[in-house]
C-alpha positions in Angstrom: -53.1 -0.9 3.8 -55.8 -3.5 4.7 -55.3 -6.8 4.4 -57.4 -9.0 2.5 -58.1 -12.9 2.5 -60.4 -14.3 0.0 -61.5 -18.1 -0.1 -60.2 -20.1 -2.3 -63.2 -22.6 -3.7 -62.6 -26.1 -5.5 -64.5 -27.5 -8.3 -65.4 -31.2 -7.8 -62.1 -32.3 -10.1 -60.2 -30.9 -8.3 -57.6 -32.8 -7.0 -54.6 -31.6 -4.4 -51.3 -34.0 -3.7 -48.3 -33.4 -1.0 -45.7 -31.9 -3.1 -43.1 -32.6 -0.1 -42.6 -33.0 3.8 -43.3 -29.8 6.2 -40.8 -27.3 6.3 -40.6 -24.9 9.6 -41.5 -21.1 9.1 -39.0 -18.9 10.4 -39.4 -15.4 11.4 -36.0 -14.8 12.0 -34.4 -18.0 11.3 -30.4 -16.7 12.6 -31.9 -16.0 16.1 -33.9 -19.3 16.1 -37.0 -17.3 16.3 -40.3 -19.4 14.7 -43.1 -18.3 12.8 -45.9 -18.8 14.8 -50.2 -18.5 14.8 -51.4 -15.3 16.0 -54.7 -16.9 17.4 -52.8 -20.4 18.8 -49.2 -19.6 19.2 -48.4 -23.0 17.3 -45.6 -22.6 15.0 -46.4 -22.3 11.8 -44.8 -25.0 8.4 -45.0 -24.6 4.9 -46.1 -27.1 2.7 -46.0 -27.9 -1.4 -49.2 -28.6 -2.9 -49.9 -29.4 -6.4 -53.3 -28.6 -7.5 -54.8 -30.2 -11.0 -58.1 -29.6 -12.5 -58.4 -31.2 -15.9 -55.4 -30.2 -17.8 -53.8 -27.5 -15.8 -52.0 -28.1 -12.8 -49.9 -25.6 -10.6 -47.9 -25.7 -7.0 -49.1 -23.8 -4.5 -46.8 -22.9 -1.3 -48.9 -23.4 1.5 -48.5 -22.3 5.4 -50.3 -24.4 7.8 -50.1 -24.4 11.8 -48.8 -27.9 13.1 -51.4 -28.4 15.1 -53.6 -28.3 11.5 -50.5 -31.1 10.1 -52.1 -35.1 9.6 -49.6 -37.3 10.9 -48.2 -39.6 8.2 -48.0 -36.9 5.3 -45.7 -37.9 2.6 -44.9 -36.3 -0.7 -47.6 -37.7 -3.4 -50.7 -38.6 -1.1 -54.0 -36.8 -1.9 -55.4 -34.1 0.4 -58.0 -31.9 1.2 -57.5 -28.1 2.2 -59.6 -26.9 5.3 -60.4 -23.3 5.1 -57.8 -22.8 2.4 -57.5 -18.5 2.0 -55.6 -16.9 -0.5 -53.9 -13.5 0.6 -52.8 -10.8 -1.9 -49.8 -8.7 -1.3 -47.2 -6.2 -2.6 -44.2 -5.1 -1.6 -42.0 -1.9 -2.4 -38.3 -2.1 -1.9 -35.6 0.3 -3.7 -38.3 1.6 -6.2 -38.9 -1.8 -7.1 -42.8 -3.8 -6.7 -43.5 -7.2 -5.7 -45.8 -8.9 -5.6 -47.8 -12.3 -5.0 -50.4 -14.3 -3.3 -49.7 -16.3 -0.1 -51.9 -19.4 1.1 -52.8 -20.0 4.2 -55.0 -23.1 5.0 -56.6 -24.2 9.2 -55.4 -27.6 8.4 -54.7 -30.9 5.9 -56.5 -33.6 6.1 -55.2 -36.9 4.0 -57.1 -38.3 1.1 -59.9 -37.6 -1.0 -61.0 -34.5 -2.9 -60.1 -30.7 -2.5 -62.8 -28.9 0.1 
């Protein structure tokens, strides 16, 4: 099955806060084994982001490379998405589908408005 990335565009209210602190992607997490960038080899975090627009507002689990992580990112301060992708995908386990949308962004950045 291919895989397929679309870009995920802001409107000019749109606003994105830190939902929480980094959390380290594991591939296999009981042999200490890290998720890590295919392109960089830098392991790879996940990171809560609430996004608002007008009335509606909605967290978004984000994975981001460290090297793409701004130093001093706390839960509740404003930030910008660089190249922010959103990836469809299903799975089928047992009979049973699942399915979702994973986000993947290059980097943060602090403050400001979405990209």
């Amino acid at each position: 099955m291919a895989r397929t990335s679309i870009r995920v565009g802001m409107t000019d209210e749109t606003q994105l806060m830190a939902g929480g602190l980094p959390v380290a992607k594991w591939t296999d997490q009981e042999k200490g084994e890290r998720a890590v960038d295919r392109e960089t080899g830098s392991p790879l975090y996940t990171v809560m982001i609430f996004l608002m627009e007008g009335e509606r507002a909605e967290a978004l689990k984000v994975t981001v490379p460290q090297t793409g992580l701004p130093d001093g990112l706390k839960p509740g301060m404003p930030i910008r998405t660089v190249d922010l992708m959103a990836n469809p995908w299903a799975n089928l386990f047992n009979g049973q589908v699942s399915s979702g949308v994973a986000y993947r962004a290059k980097a943060l950045e602090l403050g400001g408005s979405a990209e």
